[in-house]
Structures are given as structure tokens and as C-alpha cells.
Backbone as a ProteinNet text record, in pm:
[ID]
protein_1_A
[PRIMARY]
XXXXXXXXXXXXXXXXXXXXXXXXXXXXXXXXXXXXXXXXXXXXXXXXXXXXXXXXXXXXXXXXXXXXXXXXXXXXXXXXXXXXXXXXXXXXXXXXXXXXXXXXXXXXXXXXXXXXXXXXXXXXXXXXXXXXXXXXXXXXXXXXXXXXXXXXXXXXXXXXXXXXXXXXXXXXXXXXXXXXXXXXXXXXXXXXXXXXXXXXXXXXXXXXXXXXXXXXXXXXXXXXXXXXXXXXXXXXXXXX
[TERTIARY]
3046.5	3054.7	3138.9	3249.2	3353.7	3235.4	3258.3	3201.5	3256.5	3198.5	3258.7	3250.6	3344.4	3337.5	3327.3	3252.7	3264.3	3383.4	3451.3	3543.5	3495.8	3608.7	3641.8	3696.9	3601.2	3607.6	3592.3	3721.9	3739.4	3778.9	3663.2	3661.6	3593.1	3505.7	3388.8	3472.8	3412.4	3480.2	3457.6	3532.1	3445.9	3340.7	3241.9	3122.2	3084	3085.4	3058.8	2902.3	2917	2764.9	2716	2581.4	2484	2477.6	2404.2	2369.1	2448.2	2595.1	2730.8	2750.5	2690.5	2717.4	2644.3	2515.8	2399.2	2447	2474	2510.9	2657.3	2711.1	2856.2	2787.1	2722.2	2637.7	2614.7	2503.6	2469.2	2551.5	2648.3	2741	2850.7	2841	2942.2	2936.6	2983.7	2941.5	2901.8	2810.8	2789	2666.5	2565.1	2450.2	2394.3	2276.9	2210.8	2173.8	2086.4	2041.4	2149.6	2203.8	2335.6	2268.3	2190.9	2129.7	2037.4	1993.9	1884.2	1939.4	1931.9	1961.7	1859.6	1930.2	1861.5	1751.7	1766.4	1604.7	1520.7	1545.1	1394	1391.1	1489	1503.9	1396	1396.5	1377.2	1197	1191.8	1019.2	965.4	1023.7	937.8	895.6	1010	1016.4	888.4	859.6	744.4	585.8	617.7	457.8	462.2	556.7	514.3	452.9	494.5	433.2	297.6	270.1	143.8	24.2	106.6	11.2	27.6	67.7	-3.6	-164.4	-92.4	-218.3	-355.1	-371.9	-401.4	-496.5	-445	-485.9	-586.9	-539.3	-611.8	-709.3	-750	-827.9	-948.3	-900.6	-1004.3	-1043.3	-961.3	-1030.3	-1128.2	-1089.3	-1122.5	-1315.1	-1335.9	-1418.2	-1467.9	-1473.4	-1532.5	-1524.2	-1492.8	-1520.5	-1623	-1696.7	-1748.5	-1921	-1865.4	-1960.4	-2012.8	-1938.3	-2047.4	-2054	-2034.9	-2095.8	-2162.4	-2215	-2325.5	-2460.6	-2554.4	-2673.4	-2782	-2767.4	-2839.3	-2769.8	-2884.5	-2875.7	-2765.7	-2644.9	-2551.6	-2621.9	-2598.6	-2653.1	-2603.1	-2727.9	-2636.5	-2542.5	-2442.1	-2357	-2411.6	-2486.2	-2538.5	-2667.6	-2691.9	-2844.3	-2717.2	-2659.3	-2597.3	-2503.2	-2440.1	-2354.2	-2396.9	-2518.2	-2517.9	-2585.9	-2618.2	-2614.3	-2748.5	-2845.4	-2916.3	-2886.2	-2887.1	-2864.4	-2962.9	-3041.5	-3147.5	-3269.9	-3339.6	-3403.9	-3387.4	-3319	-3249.1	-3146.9	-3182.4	-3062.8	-2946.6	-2831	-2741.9	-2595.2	-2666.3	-2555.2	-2428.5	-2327.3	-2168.7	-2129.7	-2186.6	-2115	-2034.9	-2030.6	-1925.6	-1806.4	-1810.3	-1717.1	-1612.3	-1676.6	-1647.6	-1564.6	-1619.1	-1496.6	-1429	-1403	-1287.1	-1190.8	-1248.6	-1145.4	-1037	-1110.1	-1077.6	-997.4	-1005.5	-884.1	-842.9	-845.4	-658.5	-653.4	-691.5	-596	-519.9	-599.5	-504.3	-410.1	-449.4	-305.5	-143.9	-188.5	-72	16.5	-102.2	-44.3	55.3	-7.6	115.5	214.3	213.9	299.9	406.4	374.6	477.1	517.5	480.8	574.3	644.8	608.7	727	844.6	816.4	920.1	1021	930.2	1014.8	1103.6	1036.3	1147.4	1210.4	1192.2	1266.8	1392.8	1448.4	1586.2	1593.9	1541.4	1561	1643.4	1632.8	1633.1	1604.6	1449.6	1342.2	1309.4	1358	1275.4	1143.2	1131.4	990.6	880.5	924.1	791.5	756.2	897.6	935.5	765	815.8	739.4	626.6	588.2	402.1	382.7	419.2	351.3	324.4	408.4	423.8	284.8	310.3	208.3	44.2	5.4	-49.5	-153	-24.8	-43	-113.2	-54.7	-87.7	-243.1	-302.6	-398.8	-498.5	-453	-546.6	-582.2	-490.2	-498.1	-539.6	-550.1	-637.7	-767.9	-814	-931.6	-981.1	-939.5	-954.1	-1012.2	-954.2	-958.6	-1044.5	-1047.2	-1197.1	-1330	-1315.4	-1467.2	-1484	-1359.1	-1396.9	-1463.9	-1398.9	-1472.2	-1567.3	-1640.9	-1811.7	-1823	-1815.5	-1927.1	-1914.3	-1799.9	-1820.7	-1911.3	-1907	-1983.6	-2180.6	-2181.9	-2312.8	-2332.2	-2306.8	-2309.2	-2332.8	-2219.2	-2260.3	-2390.1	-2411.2	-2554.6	-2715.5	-2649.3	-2770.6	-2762.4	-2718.8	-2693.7	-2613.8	-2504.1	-2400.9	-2309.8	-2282.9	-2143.5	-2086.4	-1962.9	-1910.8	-1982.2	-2080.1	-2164.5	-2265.2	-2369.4	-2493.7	-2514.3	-2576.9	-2622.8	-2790.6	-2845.7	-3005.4	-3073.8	-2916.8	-2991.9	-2989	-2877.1	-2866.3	-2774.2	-2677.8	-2565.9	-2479.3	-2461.8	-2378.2	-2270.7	-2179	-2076	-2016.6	-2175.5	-2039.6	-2001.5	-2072.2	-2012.7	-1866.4	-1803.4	-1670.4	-1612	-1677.5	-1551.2	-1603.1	-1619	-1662.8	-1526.6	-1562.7	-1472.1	-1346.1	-1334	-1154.1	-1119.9	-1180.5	-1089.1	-1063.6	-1176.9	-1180.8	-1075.6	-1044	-1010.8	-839	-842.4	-672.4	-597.1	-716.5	-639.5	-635.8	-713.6	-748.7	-616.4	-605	-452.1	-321.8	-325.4	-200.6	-209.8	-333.7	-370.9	-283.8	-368.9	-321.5	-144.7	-95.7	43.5	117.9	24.1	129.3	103.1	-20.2	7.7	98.8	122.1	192.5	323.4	371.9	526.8	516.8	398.4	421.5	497.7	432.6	451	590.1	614.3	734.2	850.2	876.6	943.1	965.9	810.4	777.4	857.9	873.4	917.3	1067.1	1122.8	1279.9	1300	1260	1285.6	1266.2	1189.9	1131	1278.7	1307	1429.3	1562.5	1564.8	1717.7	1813.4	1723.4	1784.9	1884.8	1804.4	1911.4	1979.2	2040.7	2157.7	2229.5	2205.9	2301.6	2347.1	2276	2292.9	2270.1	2174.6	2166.5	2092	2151.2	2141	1971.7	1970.4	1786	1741.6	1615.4	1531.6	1550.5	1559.7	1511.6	1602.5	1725.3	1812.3	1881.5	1932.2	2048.3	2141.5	2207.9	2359.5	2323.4	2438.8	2379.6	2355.3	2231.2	2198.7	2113	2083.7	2071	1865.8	1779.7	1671.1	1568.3	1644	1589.7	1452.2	1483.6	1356.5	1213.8	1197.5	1087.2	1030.2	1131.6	1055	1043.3	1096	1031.8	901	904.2	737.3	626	697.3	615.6	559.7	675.6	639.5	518.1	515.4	437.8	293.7	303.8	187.8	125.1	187.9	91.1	22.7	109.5	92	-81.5	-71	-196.5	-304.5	-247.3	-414.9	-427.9	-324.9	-332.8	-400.5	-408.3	-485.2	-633.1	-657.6	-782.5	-858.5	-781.4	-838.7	-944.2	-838.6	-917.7	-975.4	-1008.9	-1125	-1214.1	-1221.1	-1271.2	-1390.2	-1359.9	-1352.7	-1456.8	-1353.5	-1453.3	-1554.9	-1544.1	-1642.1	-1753.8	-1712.7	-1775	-1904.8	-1790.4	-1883.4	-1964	-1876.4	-1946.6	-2084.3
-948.4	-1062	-1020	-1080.3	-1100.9	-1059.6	-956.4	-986.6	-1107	-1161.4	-1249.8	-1170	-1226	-1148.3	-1317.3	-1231.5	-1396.7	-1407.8	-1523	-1565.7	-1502.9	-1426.2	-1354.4	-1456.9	-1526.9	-1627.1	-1572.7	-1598.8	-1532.9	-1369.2	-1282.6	-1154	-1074.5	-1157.7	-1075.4	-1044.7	-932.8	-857.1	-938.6	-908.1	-961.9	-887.5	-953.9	-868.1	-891.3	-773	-803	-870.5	-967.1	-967.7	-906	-938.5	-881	-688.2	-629.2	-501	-405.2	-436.8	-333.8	-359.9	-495.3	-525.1	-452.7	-440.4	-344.8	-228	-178.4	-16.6	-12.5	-92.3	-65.7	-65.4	-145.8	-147.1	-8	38.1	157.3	238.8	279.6	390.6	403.6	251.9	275.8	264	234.4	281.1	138.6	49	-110.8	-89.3	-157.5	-181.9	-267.9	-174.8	-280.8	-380	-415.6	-511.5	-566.8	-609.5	-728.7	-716.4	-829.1	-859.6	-756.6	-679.8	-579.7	-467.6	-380.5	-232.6	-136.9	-15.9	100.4	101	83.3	137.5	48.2	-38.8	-161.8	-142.6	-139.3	-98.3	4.9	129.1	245.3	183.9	107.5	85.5	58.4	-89.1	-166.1	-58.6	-7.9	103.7	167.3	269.2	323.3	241.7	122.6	50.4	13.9	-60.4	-35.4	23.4	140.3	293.7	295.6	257.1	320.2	190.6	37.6	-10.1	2.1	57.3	168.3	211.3	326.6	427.2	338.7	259.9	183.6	102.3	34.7	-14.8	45.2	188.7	251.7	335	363.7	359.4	306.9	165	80.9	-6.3	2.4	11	62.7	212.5	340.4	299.7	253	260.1	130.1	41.1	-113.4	-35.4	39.3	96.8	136.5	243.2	346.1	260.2	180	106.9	7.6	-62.5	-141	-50.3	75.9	128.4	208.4	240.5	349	248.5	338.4	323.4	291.7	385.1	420.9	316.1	222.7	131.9	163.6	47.4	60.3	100.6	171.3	129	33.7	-77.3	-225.3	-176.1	-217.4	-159.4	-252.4	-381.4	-430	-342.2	-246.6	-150.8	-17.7	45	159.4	134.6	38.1	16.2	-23.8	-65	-153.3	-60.4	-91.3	11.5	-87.7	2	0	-41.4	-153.5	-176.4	-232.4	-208.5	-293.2	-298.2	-193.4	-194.2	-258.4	-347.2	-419.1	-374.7	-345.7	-332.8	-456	-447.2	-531.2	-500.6	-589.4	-512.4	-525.2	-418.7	-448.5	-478.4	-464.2	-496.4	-420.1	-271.1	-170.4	-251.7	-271.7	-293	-447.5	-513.1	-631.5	-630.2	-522.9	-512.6	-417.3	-306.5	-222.7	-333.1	-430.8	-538.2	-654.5	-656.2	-721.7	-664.3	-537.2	-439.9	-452.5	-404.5	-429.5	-537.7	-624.3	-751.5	-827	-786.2	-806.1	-753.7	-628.3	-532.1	-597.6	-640.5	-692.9	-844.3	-886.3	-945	-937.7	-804.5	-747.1	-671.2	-639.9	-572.8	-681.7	-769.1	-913.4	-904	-934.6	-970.7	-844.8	-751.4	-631.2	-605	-679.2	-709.2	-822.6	-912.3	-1023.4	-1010.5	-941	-876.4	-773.2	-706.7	-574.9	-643.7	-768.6	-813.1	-937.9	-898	-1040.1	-885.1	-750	-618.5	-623.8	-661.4	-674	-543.3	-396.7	-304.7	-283.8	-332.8	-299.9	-407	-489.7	-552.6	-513.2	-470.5	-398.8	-310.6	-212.8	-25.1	-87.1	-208.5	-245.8	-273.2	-297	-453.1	-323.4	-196	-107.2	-3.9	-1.4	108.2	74.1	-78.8	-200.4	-171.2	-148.7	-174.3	-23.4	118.5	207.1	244.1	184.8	164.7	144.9	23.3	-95.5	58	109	166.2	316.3	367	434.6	428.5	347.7	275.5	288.3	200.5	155.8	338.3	424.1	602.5	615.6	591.7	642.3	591.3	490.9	422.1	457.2	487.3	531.3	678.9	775.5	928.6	890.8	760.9	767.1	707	623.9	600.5	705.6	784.6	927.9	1012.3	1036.9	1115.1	1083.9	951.5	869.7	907.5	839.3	834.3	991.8	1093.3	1281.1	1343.4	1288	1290.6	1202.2	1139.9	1079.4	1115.8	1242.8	1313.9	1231.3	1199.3	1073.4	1236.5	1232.2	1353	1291.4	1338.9	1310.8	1319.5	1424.1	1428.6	1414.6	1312.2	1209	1155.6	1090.8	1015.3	956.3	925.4	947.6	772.9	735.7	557.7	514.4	606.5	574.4	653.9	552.7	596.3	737.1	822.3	951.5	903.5	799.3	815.1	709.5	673.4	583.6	707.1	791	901.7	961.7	965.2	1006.8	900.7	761.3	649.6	588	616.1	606.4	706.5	805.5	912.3	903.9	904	838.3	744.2	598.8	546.1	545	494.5	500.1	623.7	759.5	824.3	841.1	806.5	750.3	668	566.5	468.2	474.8	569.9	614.3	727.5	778.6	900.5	783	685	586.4	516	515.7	455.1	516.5	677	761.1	804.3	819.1	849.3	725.9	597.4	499.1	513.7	552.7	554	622.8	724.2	876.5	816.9	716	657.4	558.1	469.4	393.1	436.2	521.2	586.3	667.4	744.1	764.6	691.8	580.9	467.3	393.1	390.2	298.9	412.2	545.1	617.3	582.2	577.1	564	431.4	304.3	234.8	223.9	247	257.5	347.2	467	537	491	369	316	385.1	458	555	415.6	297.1	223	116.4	157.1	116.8	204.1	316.6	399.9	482.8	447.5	515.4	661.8	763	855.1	914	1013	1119.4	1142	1102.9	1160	1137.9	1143.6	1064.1	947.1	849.1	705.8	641.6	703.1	598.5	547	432.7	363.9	334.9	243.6	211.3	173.2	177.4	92.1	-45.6	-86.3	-200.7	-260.5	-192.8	-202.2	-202.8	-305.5	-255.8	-240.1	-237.3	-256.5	-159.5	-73.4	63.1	-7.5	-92.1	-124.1	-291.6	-311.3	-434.7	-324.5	-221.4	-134.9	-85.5	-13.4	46.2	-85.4	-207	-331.2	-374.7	-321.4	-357.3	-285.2	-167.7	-53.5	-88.8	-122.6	-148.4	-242.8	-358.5	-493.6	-452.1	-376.3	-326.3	-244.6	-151.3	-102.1	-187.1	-309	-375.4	-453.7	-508.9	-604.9	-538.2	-358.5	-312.9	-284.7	-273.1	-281.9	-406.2	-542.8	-655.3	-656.1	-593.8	-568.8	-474.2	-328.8	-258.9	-338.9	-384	-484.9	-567.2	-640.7	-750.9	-608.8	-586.4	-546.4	-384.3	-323.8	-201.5	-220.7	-307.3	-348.9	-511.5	-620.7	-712.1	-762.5	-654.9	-637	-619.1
3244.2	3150.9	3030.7	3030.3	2912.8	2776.8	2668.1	2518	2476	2327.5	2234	2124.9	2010.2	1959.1	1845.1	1708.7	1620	1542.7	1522.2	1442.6	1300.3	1291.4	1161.8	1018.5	956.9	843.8	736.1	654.6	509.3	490.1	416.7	379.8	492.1	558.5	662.7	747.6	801.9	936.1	1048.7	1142	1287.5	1336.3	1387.3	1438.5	1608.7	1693	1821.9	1876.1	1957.8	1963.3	2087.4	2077.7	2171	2135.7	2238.8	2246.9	2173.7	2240.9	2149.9	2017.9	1999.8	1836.7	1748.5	1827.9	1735.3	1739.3	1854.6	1856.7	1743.4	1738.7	1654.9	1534.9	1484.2	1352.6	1322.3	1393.3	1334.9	1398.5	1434.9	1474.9	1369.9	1295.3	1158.9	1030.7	949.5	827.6	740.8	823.1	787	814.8	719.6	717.4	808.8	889	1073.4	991.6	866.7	828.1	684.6	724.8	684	517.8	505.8	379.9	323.2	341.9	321.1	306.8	159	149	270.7	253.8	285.6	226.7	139.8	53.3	109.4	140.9	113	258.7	355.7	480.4	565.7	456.4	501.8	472.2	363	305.7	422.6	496	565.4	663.3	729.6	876.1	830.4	681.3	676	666.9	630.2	594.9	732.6	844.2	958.3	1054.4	1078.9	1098.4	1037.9	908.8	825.1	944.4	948.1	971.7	1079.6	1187.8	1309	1284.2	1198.8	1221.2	1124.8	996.6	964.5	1065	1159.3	1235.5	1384	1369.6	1468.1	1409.5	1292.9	1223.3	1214	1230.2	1199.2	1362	1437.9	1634.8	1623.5	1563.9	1660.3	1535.2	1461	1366.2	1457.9	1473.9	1515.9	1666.8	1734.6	1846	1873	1773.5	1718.5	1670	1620.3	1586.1	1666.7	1773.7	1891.9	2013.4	2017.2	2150.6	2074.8	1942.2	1940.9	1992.2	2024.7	2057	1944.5	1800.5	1667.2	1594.7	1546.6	1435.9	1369.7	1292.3	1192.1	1054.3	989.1	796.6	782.4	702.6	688	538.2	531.5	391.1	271.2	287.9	193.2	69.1	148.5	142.6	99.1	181.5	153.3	-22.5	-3.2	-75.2	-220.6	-286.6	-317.9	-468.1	-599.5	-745.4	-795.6	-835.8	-896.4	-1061	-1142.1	-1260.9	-1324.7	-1421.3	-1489.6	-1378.1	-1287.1	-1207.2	-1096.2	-1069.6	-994.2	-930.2	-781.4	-675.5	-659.4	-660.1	-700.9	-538.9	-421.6	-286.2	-336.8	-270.2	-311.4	-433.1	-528.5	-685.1	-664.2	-686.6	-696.7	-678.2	-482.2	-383.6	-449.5	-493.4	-575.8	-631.6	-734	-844	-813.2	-756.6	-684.1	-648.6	-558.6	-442	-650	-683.9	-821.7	-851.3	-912.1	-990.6	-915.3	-785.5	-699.3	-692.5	-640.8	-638.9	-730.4	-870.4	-984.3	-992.3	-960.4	-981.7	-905.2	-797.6	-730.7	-818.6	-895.9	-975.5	-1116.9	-1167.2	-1258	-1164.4	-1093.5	-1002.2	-970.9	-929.8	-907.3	-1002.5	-1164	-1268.5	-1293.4	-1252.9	-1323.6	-1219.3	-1095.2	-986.5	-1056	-1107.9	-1170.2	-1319.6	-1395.1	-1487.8	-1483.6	-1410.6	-1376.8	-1303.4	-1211	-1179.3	-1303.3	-1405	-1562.9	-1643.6	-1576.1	-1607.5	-1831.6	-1828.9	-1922	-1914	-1945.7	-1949.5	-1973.7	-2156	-2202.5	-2108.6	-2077.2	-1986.2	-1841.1	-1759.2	-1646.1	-1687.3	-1767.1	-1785.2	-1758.5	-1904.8	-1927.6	-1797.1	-1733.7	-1661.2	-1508.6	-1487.5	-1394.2	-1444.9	-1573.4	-1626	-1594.3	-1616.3	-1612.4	-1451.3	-1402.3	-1205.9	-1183.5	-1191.4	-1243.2	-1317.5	-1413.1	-1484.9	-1371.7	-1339.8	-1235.9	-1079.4	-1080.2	-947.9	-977.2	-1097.5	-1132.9	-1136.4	-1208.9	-1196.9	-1067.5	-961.3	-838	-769	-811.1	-764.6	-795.3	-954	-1007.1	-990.3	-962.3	-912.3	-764.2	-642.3	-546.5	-564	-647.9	-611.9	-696.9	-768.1	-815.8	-685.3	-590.7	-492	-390.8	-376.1	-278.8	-318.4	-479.2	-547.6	-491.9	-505.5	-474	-340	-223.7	-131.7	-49.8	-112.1	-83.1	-162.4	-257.2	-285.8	-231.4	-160.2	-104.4	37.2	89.6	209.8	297.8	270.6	415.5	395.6	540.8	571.6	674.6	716.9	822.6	971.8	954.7	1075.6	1093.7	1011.9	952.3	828.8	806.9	739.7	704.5	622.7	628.6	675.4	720.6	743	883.1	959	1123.6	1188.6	1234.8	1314.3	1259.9	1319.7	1242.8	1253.9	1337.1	1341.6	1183.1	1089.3	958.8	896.9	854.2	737.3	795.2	925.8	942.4	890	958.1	944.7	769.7	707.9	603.2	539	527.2	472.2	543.8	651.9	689.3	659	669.5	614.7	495.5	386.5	257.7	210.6	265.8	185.2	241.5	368.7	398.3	297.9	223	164.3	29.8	-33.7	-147.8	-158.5	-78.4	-106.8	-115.1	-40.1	-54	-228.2	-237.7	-395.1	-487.1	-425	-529.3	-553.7	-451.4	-474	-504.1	-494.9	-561.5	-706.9	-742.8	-893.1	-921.4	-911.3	-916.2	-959.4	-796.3	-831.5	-917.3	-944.2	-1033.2	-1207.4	-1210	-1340.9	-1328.2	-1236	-1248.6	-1260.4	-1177.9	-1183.6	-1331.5	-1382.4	-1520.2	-1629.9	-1597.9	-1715.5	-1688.3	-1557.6	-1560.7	-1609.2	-1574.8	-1636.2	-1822.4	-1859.1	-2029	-2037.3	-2012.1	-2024.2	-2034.3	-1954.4	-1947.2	-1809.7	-1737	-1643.7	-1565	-1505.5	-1433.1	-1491.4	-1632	-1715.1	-1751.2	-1730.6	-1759	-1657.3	-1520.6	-1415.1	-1444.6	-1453.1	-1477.9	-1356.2	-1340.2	-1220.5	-1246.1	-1053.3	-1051.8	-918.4	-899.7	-802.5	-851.5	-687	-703	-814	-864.2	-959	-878.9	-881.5	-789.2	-857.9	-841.4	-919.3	-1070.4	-1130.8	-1225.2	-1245.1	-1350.7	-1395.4	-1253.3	-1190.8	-1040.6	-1022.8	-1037.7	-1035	-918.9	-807.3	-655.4	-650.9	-662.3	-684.7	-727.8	-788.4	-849.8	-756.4	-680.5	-575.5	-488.2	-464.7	-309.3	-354.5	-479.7	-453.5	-452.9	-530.9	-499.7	-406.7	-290.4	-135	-81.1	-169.4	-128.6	-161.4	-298.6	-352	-322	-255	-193.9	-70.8	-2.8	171.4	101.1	45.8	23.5	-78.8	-101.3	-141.7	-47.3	27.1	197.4	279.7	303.2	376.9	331	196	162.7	184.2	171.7	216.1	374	444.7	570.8	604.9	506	500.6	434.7	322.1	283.2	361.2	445.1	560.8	666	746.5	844.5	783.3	718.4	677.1	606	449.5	365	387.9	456.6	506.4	617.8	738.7	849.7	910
[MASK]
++++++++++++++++++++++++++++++++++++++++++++++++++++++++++++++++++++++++++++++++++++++++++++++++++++++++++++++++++++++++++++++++++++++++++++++++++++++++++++++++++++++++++++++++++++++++++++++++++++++++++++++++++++++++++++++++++++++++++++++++

């Protein structure tokens, strides 16, 4: 079968289609995704991947949990803080799910002034997200703290099934390291911008061209993907 090739209109090159067209793409020095940098490119490829293992995670946990034999701990009872004599289920979990989800909301606006390229609101609004996802760390290592004191390990627990204290501690703490290194970049990012690094184009990590603020919708991407996946730890661990 004869190729086609598309009518070459204006400045654009001609582009082959079908199979060879892709392979010419990436064999040359033209971007496979037309509209889409590398960077944001390279993001999705990794949150893809993440929600792989993400996802097998949480099988391998709802697996785990309808073929054991030994009662579940209901998480309403495990989970749940003593305040004013009063047991109070999932409060903690409540407001953990709160701070992040807000967070994704200053996170949007510092996506949105960061291409208005608004530095000082860019930094707050990153530092802001950062804060929120600190927080979110620190209230997780108090209910690890809780929970390893009331004897839960990876290999029992004092309410039933041995197999929650693994899936307890894997997942929670898979997603708690993604927390954590987004703060990490949050703040780094928030200092280059406050700096002026992508107006003056200054040599570094993560600077791009100048005046250029792409860097700060990718870790955005990053940062929604990990409160989207807490939604569904959320969902099946917490309300299950």
C-alpha cells in the first residue's frame, strides 16, 4: 500500500502518516507529541507508571482482604481519636483528606499565575501547597505513631486479620513518600520562582527558557495525581 503523505500547508513540514510517521517522529529531532513539551511529556509517562503500581497496591490489598479467613479491623474503631472522652471514628482521616484537597486548590492558582508569570503569588500560593502537604506528613507519622503503639505491625495487629498492618504500612507510606518529595519540589520550584530564575533564565535544575513558566504546571500535574490517588485510598482502606 502506497504511503500518503499530508499536504504541506504554510510553515509546517510534511508529516508521513500511519506507523512510519511515528517512527520518523521519534527518530528525528521533532517532538512525538506535536503540542506537548518534553517536560510535561516525560510527567504523564511517570504518573502513568506510578498508577500501575498504585493500582496494584491496592488489588493486591482488596485481595488480601476478601480471601482472609480472620475478621477485617473495622477502620471506623481502628481509626478513630479519642477527644473530650468521646471516641470520634475517622476525624483524623477527614481532615488529612481536607488539607489535601485544598491544597490542590492553591496549587491550581499558582499554575494560574505562574503563566500571568505573577511571581510573588506564583511562590505564596506554591509555598501554601507545600504547607498543606506538610501538614498532611505530619498528621500521618501521628497516626503511625498511634497505631505502632497500640501494637499494629506489618505482621499483626491486636484487632484481627495480620494481613492490615502490611497493607496499612504500604500503602499509606508509598503515598506519604510521594507527599513528601512533592513538598521537597514544591519549595524548590517556589524558591526559583520568588528568585526570578525563569526571567532571567538562570542556569540550574528545572530552569527552562526564559520567561518560560512550564515547570510549575508539571509539578502541578504531580501534585493532583497524588491527592487523586489518596481519594481512592481514601474510598477503599479508610471507608471500606
Amino acid at each position: 500500500m502506497a504511503e500518503t503523505a499530508l499536504t504541506n500547508t504554510g510553515e509546517s513540514p510534511a508529516r508521513i502518516a500511519g506507523l512510519r510517521g511515528i517512527a520518523a517522529d521519534w527518530s528525528s529531532d521533532q517532538r512525538a507529541f506535536k503540542n506537548v513539551s518534553w517536560g510535561k511529556a516525560m510527567m504523564w509517562i511517570f504518573l502513568l507508571s506510578d498508577t500501575f503500581i498504585f493500582s496494584c497496591f491496592l488489588l493486591s490489598y482488596m485481595t488480601a482482604r476478601m480471601s482472609t479467613t480472620v475478621p477485617w479491623p473495622n477502620p471506623s474503631e481502628v481509626f478513630a481519636l479519642t477527644i473530650g472522652d468521646k471516641k470520634i471514628p475517622l476525624i483524623l482521616i477527614a481532615i488529612m483528606t481536607f488539607i489535601l484537597i485544598s491544597s490542590s486548590g492553591t496549587m491550581a492558582m499558582a499554575v494560574n499565575f505562574g503563566y500571568r508569570r505573577d511571581r510573588a503569588k506564583t511562590a505564596a500560593l506554591m509555598l501554601a501547597t507545600a504547607a498543606f502537604g506538610a501538614t498532611f506528613v505530619g498528621m500521618q507519622a501521628f497516626e503511625w505513631t498511634k497505631l505502632i503503639m497500640e501494637g499494629v505491625r506489618p505482621w499483626g495487629n491486636p484487632w484481627g486479620a495480620a494481613q492490615f498492618g502490611s497493607s496499612f504500612f504500604m500503602i499509606t507510606g508509598f503515598h506519604g513518600t510521594h507527599v513528601t518529595f512533592g513538598v521537597i519540589f514544591l519549595i524548590a520550584i517556589a524558591r526559583k520562582v520568588w528568585r526570578g530564575d525563569f526571567d532571567v533564565e538562570r542556569r540550574g535544575f528545572f530552569t527552562s527558557r526564559k520567561g518560560y513558566y512550564e515547570i510549575v504546571e508539571i509539578t502541578g500535574l504531580y501534585w493532583h495525581f497524588v491527592d487523586l490517588v489518596w481519594v481512592f485510598i481514601f474510598a477503599f482502606f479508610y471507608l471500606w
